[in-house]
N, C-alpha and C positions, 0 to 999 in steps of 0.2 A: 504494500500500500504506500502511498503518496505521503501520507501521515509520517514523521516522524514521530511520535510517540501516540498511536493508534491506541483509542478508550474504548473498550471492552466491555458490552453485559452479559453474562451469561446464567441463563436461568436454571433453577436445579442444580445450585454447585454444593450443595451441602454434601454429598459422599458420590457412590459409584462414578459415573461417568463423566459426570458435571463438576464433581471435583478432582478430577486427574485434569479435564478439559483448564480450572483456572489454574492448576499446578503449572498445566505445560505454558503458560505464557511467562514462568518466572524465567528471568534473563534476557527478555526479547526486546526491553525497551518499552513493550506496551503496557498501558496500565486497566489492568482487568478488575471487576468488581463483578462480585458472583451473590444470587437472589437465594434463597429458600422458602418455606410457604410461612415459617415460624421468623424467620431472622434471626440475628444474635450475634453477638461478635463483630464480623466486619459484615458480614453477609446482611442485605437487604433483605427486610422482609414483606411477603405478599402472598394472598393464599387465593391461589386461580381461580377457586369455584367460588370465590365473592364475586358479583357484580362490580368492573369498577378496579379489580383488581391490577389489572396488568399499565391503564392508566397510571396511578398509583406509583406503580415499580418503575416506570418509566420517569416519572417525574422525579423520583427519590435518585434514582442514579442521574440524570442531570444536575439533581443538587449538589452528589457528591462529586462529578469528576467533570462536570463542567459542559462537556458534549457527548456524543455516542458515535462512534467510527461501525462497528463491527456490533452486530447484535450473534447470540446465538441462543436457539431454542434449546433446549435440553427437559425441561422439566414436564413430565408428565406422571401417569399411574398407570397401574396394571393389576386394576382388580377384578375378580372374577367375576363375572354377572349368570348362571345358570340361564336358560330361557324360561324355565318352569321359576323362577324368582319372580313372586309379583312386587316387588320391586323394579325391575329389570328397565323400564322408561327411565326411571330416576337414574338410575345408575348409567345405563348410557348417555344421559344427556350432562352426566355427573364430568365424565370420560369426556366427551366431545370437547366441554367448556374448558376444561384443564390441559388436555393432550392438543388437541384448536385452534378453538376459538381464542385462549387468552396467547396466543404464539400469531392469531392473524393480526390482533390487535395493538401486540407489541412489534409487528412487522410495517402495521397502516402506520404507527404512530413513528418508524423510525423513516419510511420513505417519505411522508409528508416533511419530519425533521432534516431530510438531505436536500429534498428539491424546494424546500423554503430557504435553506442556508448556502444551495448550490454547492454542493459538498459531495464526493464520491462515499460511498458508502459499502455493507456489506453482510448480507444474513448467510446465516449456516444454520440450518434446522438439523436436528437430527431425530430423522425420523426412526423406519423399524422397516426389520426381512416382509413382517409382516405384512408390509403396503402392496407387497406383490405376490406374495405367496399368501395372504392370511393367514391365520390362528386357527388353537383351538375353536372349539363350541360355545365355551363359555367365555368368549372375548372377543367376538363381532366387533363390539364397541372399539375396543383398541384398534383393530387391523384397521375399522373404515378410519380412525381418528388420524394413523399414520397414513394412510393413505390420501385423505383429506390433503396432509402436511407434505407430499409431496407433489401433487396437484398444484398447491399453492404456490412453492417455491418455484417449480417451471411458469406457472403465470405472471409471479413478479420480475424470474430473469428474462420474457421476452415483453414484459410490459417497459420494463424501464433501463436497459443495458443503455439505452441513448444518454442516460443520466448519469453515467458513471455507477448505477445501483446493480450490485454481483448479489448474487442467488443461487447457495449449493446446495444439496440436502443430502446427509451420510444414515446409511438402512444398518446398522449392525443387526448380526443375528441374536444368538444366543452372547451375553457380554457377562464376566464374573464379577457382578455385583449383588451385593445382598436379595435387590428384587429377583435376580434369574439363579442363584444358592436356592430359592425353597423353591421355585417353579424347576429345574433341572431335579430336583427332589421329587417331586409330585410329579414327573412326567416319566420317571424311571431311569434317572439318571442315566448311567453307564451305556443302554436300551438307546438315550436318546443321542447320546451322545458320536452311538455308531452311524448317524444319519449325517455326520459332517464327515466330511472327508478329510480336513484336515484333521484331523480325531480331539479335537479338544476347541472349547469357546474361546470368542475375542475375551484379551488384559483395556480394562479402562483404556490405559494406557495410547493402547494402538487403537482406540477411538480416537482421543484425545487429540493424539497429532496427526492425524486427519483432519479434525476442526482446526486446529492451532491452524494447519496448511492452509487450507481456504480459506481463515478469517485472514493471513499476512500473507502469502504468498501465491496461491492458486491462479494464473493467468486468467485475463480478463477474459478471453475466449472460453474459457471454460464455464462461464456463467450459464446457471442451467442444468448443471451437471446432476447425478444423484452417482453418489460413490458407497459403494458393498462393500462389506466386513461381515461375511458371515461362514467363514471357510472353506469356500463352496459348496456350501451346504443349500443355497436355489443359488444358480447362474441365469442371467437372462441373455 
């Protein structure tokens, strides 16, 4: 990027993948500030299935760091909804507004902030396998919600590449973080594990700088992209 010292928000940096993601920016010059639903510490807080919310985080990291270069989606959920749950409305709509809706919102809110200040800019969603391959039964919700997020990110990279505004989205598979430890659990670990070819899940890590890469480095051309980590475990 252009930026000499490119500002950074990224949401969901409290642990797994979103916290390897703000680790990987230390030493780069850019200065990163990472969201959680609770806050605490240095982390912003905002909790998505408020109304209102992503606004909110948005304004709180311009207080803190003055502008926003690079946004990155990260934060969502991955709870199970049954179909036989008569809850199951709730819960998807619970899903959509969290894993989404508050990722489109903090997306409107950063391209209005670039083409108002004339400023290049730059989103990296990361979405999931599951946007092209789906999920289980009892996670509709998820698969359409990633799916949803990469829809979005190609519509913003070929709405606005004239503006200097890039748009990447990375699908990891199966990643070893606390949320995919009990679901690799509950799906029959070692069973599931034989469906990747590379015989074992993505390290935060090697999410991470993947993001790191497209928020600083990824060529303009490439805007648009959607980049897999899932050991080819689905190839398209």
């Amino acid at each position: 990027m252009s930026a000499k010292k490119p500002k950074i928000l990224i949401t969901g940096a409290s642990r797994g993948i979103g916290a390897s993601i703000l680790k990987s920016f230390e030493g780069t010059g850019a200065i990163a500030v990472g969201h959680s639903s609770k806050g605490g510490g240095e982390m912003l807080g905002a909790d998505f299935a408020a109304d209102g919310a992503a606004e909110t985080l948005w304004q709180a990291a311009l207080d803190r760091i003055g502008s926003i270069d690079v946004i990155i989606n990260n934060a969502g959920i991955f709870d199970e909804n049954p179909l036989s749950a008569p809850e199951w409305p709730e819960n998807w709509a619970r899903t959509m507004q969290v894993n989404l809706t508050a990722s489109a919102e903090l997306c409107r809110l950063a391209v209005l902030h670039w083409q108002s200040n004339g400023t290049a800019g730059r989103i990296v969603n990361i979405a999931s396998r599951a946007a092209y391959r789906g999920d289980s039964p009892a996670h509709w919700h998820y698969a359409a919600s990633k799916g949803g997020m990469v829809a979005m990110t190609k519509t913003i990279a070929r709405a606005y590449a004239s503006d200097d505004i890039l748009a990447f989205a990375i699908c990891p598979g199966f990643t070893m973080t606390g949320m995919a430890d009990d679901y690799l659990e509950s799906r029959g670990g070692e069973k599931l594990l034989a469906d990747i070819p590379l015989g074992r899940v993505a390290q935060p890590k090697e999410i991470a700088e993947m993001a790191r890469w497209c928020a600083l480095d990824a060529p303009a051309s490439m805007t648009g992209a959607v980049l897999d980590a899932n050991g080819a475990s689905y190839v398209r």
